[in-house]
N, CA, C and O of each residue as an XYZ file, in Angstrom:
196
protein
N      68.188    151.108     54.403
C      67.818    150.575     55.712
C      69.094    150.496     56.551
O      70.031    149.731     56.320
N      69.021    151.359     57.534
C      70.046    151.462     58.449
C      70.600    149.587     59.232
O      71.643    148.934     59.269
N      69.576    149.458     59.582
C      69.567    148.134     60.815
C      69.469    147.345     60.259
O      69.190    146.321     60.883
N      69.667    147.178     58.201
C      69.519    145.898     57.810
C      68.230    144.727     57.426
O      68.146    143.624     56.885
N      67.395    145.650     58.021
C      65.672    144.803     58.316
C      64.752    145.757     58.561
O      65.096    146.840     59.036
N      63.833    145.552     58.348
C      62.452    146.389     58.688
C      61.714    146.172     60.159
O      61.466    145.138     60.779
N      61.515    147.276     60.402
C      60.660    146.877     61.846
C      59.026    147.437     61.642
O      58.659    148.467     61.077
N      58.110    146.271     62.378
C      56.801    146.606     62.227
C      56.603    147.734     62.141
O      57.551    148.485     62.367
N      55.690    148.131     61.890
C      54.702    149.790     62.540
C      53.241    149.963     62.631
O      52.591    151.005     62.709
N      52.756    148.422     62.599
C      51.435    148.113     62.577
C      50.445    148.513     64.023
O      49.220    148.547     64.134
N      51.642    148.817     65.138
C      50.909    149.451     66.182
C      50.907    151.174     66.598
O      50.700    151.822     67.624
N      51.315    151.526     64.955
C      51.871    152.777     65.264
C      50.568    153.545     65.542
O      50.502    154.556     66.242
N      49.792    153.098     65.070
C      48.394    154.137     64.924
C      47.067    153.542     66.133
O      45.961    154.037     66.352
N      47.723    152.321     66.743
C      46.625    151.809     67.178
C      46.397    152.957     68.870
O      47.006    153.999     69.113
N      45.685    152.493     69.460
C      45.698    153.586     71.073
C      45.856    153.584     71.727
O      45.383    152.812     72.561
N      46.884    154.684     71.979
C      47.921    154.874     72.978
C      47.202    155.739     73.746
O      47.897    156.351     74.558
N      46.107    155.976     73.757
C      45.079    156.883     75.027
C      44.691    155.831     75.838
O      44.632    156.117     77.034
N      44.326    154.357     75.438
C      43.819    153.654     76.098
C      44.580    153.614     77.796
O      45.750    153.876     78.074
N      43.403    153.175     78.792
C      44.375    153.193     79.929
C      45.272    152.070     80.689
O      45.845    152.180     81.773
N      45.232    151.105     79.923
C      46.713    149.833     79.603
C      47.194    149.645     78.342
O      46.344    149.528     77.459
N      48.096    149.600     78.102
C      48.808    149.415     76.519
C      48.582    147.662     76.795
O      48.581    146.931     77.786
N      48.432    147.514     75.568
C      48.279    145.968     74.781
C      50.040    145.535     74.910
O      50.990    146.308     75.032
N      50.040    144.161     74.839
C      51.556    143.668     75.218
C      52.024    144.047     73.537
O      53.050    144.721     73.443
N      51.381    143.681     72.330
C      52.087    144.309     70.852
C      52.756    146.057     71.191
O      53.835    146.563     70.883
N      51.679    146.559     71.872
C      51.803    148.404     71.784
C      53.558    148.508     72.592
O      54.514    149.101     72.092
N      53.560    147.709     73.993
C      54.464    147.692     74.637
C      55.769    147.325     73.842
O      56.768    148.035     73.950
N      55.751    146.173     73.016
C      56.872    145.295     72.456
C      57.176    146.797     71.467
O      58.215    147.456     71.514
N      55.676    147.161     70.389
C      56.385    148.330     69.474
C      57.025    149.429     70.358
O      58.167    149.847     70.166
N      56.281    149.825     71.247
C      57.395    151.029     71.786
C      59.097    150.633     72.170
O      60.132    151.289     72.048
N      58.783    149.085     72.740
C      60.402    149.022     72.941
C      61.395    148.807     71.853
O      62.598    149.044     71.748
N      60.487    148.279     71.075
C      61.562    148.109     69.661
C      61.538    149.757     69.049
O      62.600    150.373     68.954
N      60.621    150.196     68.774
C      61.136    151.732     68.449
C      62.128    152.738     69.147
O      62.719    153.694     68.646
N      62.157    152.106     70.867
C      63.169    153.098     71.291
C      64.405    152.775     70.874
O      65.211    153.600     70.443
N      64.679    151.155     71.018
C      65.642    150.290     70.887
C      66.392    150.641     69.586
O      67.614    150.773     69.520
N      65.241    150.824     68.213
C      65.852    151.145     66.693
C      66.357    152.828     66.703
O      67.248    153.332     66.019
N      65.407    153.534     67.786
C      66.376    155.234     67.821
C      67.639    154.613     68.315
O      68.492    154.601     67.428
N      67.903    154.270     69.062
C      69.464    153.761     69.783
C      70.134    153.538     68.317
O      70.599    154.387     67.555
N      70.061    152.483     68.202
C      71.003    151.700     67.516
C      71.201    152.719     65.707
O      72.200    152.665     64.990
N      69.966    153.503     65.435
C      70.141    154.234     64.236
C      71.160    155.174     64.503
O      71.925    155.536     63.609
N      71.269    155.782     66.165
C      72.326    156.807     66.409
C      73.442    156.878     66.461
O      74.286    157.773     66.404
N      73.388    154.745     66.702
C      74.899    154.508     66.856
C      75.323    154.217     65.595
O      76.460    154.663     65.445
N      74.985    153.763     64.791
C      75.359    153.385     62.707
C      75.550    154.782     62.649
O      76.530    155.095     61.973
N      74.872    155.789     63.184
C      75.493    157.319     62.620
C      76.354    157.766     62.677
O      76.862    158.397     61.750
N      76.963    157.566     64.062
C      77.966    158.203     64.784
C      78.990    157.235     64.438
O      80.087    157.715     64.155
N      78.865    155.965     64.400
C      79.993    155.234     63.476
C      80.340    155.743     62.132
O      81.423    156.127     61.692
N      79.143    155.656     61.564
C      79.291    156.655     60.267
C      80.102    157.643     60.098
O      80.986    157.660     59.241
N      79.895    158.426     60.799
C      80.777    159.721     60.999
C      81.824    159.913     61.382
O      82.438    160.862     60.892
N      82.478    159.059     62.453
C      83.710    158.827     62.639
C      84.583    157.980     61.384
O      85.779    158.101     61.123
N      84.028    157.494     61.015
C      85.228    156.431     59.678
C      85.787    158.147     59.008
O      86.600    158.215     58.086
């Protein structure tokens, strides 16, 4: 585990066709963009040491 902790994914499957996202759908997308960020940056730290 890169970030130390697990992040949900219980809204991963729920629907994203619908035509308002649910405030959970919203929170998972921002924490998923948020965990691409931060996995890129542990990488690139990674890689530089």
């Amino acid at each position: 585990i890169v970030l130390g902790f697990r992040i949900s994914k219980s809204q991963q499957l729920s629907n994203w066709d619908a035509e308002a996202l649910s405030e959970p759908q919203k929170l998972y997308a921002a924490t998923d963009a948020w965990a691409c960020y931060k996995i890129y940056s542990e990488l690139q730290n990674y890689r530089l040491k």
